[in-house]
DRENMAR-81501 format. One line per 5 residues: number of its first residue (from 1); their letters; for each residue x, y, z of C-alpha. Coordinates in steps of 0.02 Angstrom, whole numbers. Layout:
BEGIN
NUM) a) X/Y/Z; ...
end
This chain:
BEGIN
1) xxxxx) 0/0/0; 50/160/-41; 90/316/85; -55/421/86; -105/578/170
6) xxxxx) -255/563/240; -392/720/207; -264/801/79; -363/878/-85; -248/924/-243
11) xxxxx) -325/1018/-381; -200/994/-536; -220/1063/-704; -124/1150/-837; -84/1341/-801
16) xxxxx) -257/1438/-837; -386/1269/-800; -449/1361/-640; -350/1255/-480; -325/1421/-393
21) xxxxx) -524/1482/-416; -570/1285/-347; -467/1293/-222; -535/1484/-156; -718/1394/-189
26) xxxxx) -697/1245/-102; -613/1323/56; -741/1475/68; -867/1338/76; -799/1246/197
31) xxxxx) -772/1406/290; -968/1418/280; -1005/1238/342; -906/1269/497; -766/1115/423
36) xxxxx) -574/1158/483; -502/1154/337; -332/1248/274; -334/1313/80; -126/1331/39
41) xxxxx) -52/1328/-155; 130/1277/-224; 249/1345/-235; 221/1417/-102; 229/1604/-28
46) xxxxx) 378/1557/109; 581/1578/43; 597/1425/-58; 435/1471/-156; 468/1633/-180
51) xxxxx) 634/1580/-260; 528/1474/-347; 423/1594/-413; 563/1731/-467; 611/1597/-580
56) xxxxx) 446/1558/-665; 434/1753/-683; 597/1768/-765; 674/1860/-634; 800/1743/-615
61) xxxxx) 892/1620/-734; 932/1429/-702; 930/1253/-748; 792/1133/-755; 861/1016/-649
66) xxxxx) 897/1165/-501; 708/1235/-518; 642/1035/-504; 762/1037/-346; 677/1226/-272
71) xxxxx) 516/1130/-331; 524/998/-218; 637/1089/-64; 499/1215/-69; 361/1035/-46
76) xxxxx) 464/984/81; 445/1125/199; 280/1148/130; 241/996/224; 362/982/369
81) xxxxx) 440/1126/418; 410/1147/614; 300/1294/617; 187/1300/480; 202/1130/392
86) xxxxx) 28/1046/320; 84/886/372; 40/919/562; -125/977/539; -170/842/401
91) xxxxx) -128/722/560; -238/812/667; -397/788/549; -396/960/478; -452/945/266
96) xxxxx) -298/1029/192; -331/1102/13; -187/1136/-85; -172/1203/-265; -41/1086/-349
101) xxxxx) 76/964/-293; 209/842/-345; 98/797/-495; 126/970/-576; 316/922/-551
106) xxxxx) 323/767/-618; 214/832/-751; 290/1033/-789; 485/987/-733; 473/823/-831
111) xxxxx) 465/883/-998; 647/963/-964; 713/844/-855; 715/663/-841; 545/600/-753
116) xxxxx) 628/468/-623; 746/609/-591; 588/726/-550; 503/584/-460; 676/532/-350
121) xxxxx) 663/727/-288; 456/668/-248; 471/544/-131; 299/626/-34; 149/547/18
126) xxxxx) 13/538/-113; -162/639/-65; -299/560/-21; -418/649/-147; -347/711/-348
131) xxxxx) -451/812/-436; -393/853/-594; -467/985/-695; -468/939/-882; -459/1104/-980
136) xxxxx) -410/1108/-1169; -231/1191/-1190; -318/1327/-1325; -426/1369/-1185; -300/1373/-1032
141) xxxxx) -191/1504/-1177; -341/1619/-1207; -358/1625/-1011; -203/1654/-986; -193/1794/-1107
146) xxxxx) -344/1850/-1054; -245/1895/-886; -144/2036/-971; 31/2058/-892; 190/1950/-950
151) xxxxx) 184/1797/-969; 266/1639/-870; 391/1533/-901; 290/1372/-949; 154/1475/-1046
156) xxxxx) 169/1408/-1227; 66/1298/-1321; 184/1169/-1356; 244/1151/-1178; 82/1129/-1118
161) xxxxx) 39/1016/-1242; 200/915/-1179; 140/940/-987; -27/874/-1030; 37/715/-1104
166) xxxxx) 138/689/-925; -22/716/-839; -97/573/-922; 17/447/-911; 43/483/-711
171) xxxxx) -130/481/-682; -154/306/-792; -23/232/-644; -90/310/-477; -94/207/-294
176) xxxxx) -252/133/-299; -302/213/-127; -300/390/-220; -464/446/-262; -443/512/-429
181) xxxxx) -571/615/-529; -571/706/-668; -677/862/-697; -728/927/-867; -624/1115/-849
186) xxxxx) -762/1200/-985; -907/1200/-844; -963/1356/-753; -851/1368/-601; -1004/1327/-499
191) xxxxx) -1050/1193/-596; -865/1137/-569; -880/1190/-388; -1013/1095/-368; -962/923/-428
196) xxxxx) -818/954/-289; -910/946/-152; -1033/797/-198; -879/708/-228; -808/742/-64
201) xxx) -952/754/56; -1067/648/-24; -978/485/-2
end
């Protein structure tokens, strides 16, 4: 059996499916039905993820290989670090939201770097619930450039189109104790929103 985290919810998706707006939905509802729950994104908004992030934004130049390794430094204190790490509150039965996770490393780092490379650096814990929200590539673009602003380092078509094709084949191997499902990315965000929660509370 495979290490799990127990009450740990991923949204993945390419770059403009909507993780971020799911994740703000599900936790404001949770908010409302009195559930402890903790909404958090990666990379995150400590050090390491900030580093993380001056990358992506072309603030700063490096390797592949070096911004897979920030990737998954910035996961590991994500989780454990002393003070604010999710993995202490997952153990105390809190639901723990987070938008992305190692999938969007093995899937955005592996088209540049070798994938059992990416996946030695993501030796975590699977989450307990995957939702993956399936949005064409043509559509995450025109979000994306909907936006305004410069653009990221990952936003082009054909790198997307790469990252997608990672996404599948992780997802056609997951631990069977990983509740996987995938959500059509072209619905409303309530409708979206809404298959969410029956999936999670309706059990």
């Amino acid at each position: 059996m495979s290490p799990i985290f127990e009450n740990l919810v991923v949204f993945e998706g390419l770059d403009g499916s909507g993780t971020t707006t799911q994740m703000q939905l599900l936790a404001e509802r949770c908010d409302k039905d009195l559930r402890a729950c903790r909404a958090t994104f990666e990379p995150t908004d400590k050090p390491i993820g900030r580093l993380v992030r001056a990358v992506l934004q072309k603030q700063i130049v490096t390797t592949p290989l070096a911004l897979a390794m920030l990737y998954a430094a910035d996961r590991e204190d994500h989780l454990y670090n002393p003070i604010y790490g999710m993995a202490s509150e997952l153990k105390e039965g809190k639901l723990v939201i987070c938008d992305r996770y190692i999938y969007s490393s093995l899937a955005y780092q592996g088209v540049e770097c070798p994938l059992e490379k990416v996946q030695e650096l993501n030796q975590f814990p699977a989450p307990q619930y995957l939702f993956f929200i399936d949005t064409p590539v043509e559509e995450c673009i025109r979000r994306i450039e909907s936006r305004g602003g410069n653009s990221e380092l990952f936003d082009r078509h054909e790198f997307l189109e790469q990252v997608k094709t990672n996404y599948e084949r992780l997802f056609s191997s997951l631990p069977q104790e990983v509740k996987f499902f995938r959500i059509d990315g072209m619905q409303s965000k309530e409708a979206i929103a809404l298959e969410i929660r029956n999936a999670l509370f309706t059990e």
